[in-house]
C-alpha positions in Angstrom: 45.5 11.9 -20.8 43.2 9.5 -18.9 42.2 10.1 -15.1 42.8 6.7 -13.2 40.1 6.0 -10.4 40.1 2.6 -8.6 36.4 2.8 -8.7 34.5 4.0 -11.3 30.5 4.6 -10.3 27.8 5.2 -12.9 24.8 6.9 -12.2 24.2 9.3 -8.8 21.0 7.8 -8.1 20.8 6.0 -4.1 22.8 2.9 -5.4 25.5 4.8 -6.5 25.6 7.9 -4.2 25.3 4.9 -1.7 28.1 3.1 -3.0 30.6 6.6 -2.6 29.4 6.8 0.7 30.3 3.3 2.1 33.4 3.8 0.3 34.0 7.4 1.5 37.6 7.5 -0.6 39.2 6.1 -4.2 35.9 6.7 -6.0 34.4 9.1 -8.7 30.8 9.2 -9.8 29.8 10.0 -13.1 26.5 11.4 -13.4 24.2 12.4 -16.7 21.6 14.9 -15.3 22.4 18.2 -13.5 21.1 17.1 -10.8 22.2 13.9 -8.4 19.4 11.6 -7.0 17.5 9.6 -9.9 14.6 9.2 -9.5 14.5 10.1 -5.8 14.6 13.9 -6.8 12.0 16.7 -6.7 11.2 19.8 -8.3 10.1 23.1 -6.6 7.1 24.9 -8.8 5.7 27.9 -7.9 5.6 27.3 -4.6 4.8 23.7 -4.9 7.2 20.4 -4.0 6.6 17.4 -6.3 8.3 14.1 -6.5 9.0 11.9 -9.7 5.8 9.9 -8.3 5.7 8.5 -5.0 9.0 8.1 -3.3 8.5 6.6 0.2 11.0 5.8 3.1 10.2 2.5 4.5 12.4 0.6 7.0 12.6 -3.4 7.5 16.7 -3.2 8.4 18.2 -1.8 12.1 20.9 -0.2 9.4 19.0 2.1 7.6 16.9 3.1 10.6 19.7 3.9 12.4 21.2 5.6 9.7 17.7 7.9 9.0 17.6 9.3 12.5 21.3 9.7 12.7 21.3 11.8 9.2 17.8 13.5 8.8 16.4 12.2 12.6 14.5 16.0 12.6 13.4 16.5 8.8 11.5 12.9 8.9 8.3 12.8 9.8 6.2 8.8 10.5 3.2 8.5 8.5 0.4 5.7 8.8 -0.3 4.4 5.5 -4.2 5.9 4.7 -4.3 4.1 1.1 -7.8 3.6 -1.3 -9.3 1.6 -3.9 -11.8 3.3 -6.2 -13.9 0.5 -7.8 -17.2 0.1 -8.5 -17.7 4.0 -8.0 -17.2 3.3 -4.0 -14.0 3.7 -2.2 -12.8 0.9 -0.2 -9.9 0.8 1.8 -6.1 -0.6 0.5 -5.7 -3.7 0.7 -8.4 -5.0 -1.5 -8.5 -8.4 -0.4 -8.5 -7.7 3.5 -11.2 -4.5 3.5 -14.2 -5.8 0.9 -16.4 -3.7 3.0 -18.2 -1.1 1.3 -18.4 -3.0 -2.1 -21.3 -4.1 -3.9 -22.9 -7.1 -2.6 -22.8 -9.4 -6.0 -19.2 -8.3 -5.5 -18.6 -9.1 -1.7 -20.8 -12.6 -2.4 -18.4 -13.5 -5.3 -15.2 -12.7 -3.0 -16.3 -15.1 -0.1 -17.4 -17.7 -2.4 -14.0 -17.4 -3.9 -12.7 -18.4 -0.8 -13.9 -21.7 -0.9 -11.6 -22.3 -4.0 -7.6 -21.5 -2.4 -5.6 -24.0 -2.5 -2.5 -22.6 -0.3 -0.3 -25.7 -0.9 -0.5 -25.1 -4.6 0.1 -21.5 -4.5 2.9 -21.9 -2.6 4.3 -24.0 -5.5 2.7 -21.7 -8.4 5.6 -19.9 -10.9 2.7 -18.1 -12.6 1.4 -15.3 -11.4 -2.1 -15.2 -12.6 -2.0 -18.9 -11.5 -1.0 -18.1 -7.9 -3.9 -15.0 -7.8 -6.8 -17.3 -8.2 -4.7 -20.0 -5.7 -4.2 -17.8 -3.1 -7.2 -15.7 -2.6 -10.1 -17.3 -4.7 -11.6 -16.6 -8.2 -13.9 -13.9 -6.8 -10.1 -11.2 -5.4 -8.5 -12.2 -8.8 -11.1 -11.2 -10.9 -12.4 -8.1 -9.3 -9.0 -6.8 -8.1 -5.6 -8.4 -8.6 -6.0 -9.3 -12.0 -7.1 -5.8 -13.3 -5.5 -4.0 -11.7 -1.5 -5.3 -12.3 -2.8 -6.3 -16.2 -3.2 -2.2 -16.3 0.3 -1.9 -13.8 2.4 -4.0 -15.6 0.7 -3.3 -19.3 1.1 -7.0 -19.8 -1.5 -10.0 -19.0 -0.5 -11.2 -15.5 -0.5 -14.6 -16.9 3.2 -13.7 -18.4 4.4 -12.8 -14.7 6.3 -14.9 -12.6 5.6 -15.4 -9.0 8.9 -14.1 -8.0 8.2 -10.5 -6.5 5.1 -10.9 -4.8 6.7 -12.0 -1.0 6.5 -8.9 0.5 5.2 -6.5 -2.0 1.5 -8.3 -2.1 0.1 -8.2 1.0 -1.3 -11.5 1.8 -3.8 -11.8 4.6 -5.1 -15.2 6.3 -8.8 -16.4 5.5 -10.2 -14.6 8.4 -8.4 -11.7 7.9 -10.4 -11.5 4.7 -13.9 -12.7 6.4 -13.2 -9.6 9.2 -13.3 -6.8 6.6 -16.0 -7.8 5.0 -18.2 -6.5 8.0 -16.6 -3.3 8.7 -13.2 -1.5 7.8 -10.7 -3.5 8.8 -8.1 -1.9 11.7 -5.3 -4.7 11.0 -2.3 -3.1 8.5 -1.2 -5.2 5.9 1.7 -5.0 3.6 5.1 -3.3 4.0 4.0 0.3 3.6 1.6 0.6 6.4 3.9 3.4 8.3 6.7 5.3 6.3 8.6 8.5 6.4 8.9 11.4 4.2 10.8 15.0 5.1 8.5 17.5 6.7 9.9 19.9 4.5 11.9 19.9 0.9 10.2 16.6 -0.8 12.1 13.2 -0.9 15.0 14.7 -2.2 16.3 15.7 1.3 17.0 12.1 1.6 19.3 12.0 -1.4 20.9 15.3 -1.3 22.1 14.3 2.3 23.8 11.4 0.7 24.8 14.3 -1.9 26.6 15.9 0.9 28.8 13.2 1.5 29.5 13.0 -2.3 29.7 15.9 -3.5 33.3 16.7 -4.6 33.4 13.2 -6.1 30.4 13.7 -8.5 31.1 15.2 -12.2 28.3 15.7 -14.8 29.5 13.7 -17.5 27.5 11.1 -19.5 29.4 7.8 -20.1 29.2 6.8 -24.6 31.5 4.1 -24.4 33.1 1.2 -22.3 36.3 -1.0 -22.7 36.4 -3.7 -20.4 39.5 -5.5 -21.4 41.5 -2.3 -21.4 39.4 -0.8 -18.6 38.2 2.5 -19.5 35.4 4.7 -20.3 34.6 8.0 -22.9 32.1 10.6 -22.3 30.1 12.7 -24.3 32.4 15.7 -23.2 35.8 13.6 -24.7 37.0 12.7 -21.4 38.3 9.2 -20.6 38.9 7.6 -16.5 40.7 4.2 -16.7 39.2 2.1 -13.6 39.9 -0.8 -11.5 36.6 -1.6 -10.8 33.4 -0.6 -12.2 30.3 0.0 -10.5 27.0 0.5 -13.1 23.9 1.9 -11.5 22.3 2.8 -14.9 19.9 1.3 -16.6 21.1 -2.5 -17.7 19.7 -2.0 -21.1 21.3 1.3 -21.6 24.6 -0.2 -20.1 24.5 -3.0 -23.1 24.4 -0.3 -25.5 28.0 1.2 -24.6 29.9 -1.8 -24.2 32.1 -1.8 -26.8 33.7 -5.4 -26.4 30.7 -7.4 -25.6 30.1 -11.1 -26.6 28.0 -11.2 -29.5 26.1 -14.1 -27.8 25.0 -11.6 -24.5 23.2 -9.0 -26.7 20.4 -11.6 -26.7 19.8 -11.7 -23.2 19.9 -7.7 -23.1 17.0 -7.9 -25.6 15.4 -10.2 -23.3 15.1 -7.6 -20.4 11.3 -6.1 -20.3 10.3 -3.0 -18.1 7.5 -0.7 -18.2 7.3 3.3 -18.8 5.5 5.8 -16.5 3.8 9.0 -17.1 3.9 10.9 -13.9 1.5 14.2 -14.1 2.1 16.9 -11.1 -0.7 19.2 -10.1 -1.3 22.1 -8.1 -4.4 22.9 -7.7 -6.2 26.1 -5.6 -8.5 24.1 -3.5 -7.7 23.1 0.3 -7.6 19.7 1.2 -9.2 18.3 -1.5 -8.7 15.2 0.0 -7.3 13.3 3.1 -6.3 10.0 1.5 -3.0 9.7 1.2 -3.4 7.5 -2.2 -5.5 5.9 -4.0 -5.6 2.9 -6.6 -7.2 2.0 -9.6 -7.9 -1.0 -11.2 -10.7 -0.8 -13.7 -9.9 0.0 -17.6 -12.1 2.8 -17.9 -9.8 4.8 -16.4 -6.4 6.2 -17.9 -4.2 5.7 -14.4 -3.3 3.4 -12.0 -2.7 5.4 -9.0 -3.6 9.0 -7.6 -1.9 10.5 -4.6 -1.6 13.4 -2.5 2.3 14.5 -1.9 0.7 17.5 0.6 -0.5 14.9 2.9 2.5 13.9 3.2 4.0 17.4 3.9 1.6 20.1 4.5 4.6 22.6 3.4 5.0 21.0 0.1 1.8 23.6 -1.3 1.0 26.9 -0.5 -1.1 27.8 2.5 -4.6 27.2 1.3 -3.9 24.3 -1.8 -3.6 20.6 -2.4 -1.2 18.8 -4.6 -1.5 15.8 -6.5 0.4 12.9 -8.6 -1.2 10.9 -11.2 0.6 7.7 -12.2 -0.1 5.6 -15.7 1.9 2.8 -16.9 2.4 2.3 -20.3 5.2 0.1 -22.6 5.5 -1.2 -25.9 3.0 -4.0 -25.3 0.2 -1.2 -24.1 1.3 2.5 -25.6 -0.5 5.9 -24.7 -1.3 9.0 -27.0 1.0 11.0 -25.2 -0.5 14.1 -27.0 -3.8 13.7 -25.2 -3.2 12.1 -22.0 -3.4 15.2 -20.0 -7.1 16.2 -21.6 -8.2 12.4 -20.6 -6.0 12.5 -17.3 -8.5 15.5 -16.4 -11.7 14.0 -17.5 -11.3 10.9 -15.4 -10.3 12.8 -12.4 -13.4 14.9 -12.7 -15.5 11.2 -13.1 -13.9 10.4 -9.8 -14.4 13.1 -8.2 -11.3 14.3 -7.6 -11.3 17.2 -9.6 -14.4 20.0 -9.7 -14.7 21.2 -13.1 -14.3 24.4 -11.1 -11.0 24.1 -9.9 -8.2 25.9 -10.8 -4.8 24.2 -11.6 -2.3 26.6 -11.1 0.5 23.9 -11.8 0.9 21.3 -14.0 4.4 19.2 -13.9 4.4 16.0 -16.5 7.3 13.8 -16.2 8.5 10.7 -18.6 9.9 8.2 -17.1 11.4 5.4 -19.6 12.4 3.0 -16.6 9.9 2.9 -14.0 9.7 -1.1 -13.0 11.3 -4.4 -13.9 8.9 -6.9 -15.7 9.1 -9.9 -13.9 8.6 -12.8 -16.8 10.1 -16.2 -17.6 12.8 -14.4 -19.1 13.7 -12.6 -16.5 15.8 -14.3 -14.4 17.6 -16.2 -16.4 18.6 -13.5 -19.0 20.0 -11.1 -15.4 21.6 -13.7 -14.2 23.8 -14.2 -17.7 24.0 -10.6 -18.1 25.2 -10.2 -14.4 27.6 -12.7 -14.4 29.2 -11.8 -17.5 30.1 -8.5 -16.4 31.2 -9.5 -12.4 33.9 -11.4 -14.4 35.3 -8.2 -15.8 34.7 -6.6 -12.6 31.4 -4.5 -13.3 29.3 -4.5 -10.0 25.4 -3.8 -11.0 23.7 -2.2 -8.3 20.2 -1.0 -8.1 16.5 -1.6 -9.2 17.5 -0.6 -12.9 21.4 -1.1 -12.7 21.2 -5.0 -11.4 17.4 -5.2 -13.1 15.6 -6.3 -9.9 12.7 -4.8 -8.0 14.2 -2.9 -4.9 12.6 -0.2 -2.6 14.4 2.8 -1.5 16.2 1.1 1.1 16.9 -1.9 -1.1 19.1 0.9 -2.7 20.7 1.8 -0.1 21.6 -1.0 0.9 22.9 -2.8 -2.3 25.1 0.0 -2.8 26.6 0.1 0.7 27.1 -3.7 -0.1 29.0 -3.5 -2.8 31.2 -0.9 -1.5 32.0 -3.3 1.6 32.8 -5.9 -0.8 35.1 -3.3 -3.0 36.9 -2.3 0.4 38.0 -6.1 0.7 39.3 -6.8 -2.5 
């Protein structure tokens, strides 16, 4: 016999757990892993507290604010953003294209030059995102900086990318913003992560387990294999079947394709449309104080295996022992770019050492490797147009996709939040 909910909630990542908050009552939430919180979990090793990457709190909504220091006001802790770029074998301060101090001089010269060549009107206007790079900040940024470095992020040339993520997530200072750090490091913050929280204590998953708590005797661990939407119901892998009134789908679009059992043969298309890229995340513990004092660092030049680097016990000096450092490598890889998997530790370790980040004599007393299959949407032409079907299709049968994964759109930790508190006030009105 089928349990009846009135709504149904895949996935217990934010979005979902979220969702069951707003609605506080007629919900269940189904959830795959063990343990609630996608990808906004952590794992205790040892005595050390690692993320699944980085996982920051950032706040541009009174709502969420508010809601932070109500909920976990004395286990968050304000950080100012102290972010790298390793290039050229110097470091210069994040972002590239507002702190060129430090850099060589060809490079510098190349990068004011480049200048000379914006055309703002145009960028403005520019779909194509290796277009609008050499628009908006000059041949000499693109070349040196944003064209390596997302061509290694995204795993696919830039010149497949749209234009339609970069308002907020790119910072994108004025011509004399540019000029200033040139001469010296440059004290203006740029972008929306120059201050963030994180717990003092317990990794990021202190935010997600207090949403946990307001959850908890609504979750079940029980992975969805099918979906009816004409007759309205859902199978597990354990045999058990909920009939719903509405659905709301936090899991990954593609994988939510795959169980529809009465889809229109003319959406699978548009499924196989939908692009993302994969992320190795490698944890270490190493027996070294303070190894370093950045917070992270990126990397945009080939000859090295990852992306970023980062330092989860600067942002919580009890995430380690007394006396070690932690760190989190990130590296991007996808169909279109694939990594040996089998050695990507041994050359993980070699560049770190080329850096110097690593000493050959340190000792790694931990060492936590993570695959994560979803990690970011692929903004290309197909992109839009393929969600938008996709989406559409589904709010007709009353499926509400929520989430950077579950509605296939690029959303920060409070963009979570907030999608799923907006669907559950849009639930409570029907």
């Amino acid at each position: 016999m089928a349990e009846k909910v009135k709504n149904l909630i895949l996935g217990a990542g934010i979005t979902g757990l979220s969702a069951g908050h707003h609605l506080k009552r007629d919900y269940l939430i189904l959830e795959k892993e063990n343990n609630p919180g996608g990808l906004a979990r952590s794992k205790k090793i040892r005595g050390y507290i690692f993320d699944f990457s980085a996982h920051l709190l950032h706040c541009r909504t009174r709502y969420f604010l508010n809601w932070l220091q109500k909920n976990l006001n004395g286990d968050l802790q304000l950080h100012k953003r102290n972010a790298w770029v390793f290039s050229y074998g110097v470091y210069t301060k994040y972002p590239f294209q507002a702190n060129l101090y430090g850099l060589p001089k060809k490079v510098i010269k190349e990068c004011i030059r480049g200048l000379l060549t914006i055309d703002e009107e145009s960028a403005n206007r520019e779909k194509n995102f290796y277009r609008w790079c050499y628009k908006k900040f000059g041949n000499g940024i693109a070349k040196h900086f944003l064209i390596p470095y997302n061509y290694k992020f995204w795993t696919i040339n830039p010149s497949s990318l749209t234009t339609e993520w970069v308002d907020g997530f790119i910072p994108q200072p004025e011509i004399e913003d540019i000029l200033d750090g040139t001469f010296d490091y440059s004290r203006k913050e740029f972008g929306y992560h120059s201050k963030f929280f994180y717990p003092r204590n317990g990794g990021i998953e202190v935010f997600t387990q207090k949403l946990v708590e307001f959850c908890r005797d609504r979750i079940i661990k029980e992975e969805v294999k099918e979906l009816n939407l004409k007759e309205k119901w859902v199978v597990t892998e354990q045999g058990n079947r909920y009939r719903f009134h509405n659905l709301i789908s936090t899991i990954p679009l593609p994988e939510l394709g795959k169980i529809i059992l009465d889809i229109e043969k003319g959406l699978r298309k548009f499924f196989k449309k939908l692009k993302y890229t994969s992320v190795i995340n490698i944890n270490l513990g190493v027996n070294r104080k303070e190894m370093s004092k950045k917070d992270w660092i990126y990397f945009p030049e080939n000859n090295l295996i990852f992306y970023r680097v980062g330092f989860p016990m600067n942002f919580a000096s009890h995430s380690v022992p007394q006396g070690k450092s932690s760190i989190y490598i990130d590296i991007s890889y996808s169909r279109w770019k694939p990594v040996e998997k089998e050695e990507i530790l041994t050359r993980t370790l070699t560049d770190l050492v080329r850096t110097g980040i690593l000493e050959r004599s340190d000792e790694i007393e931990v060492c936590d490797i993570n695959d994560i299959k979803y990690a970011y949407i692929i903004y290309d032409k197909n992109w839009n147009s393929a969600r938008e079907e996709i989406l559409s299709w589904l709010r007709k049968h009353k499926v509400y996709c929520g989430g950077r994964f579950g509605a296939w759109h690029y959303l920060s930790m409070e963009g979570c939040f907030l999608e799923g508190r907006n669907i559950a006030l849009e639930l409570k009105d029907v």
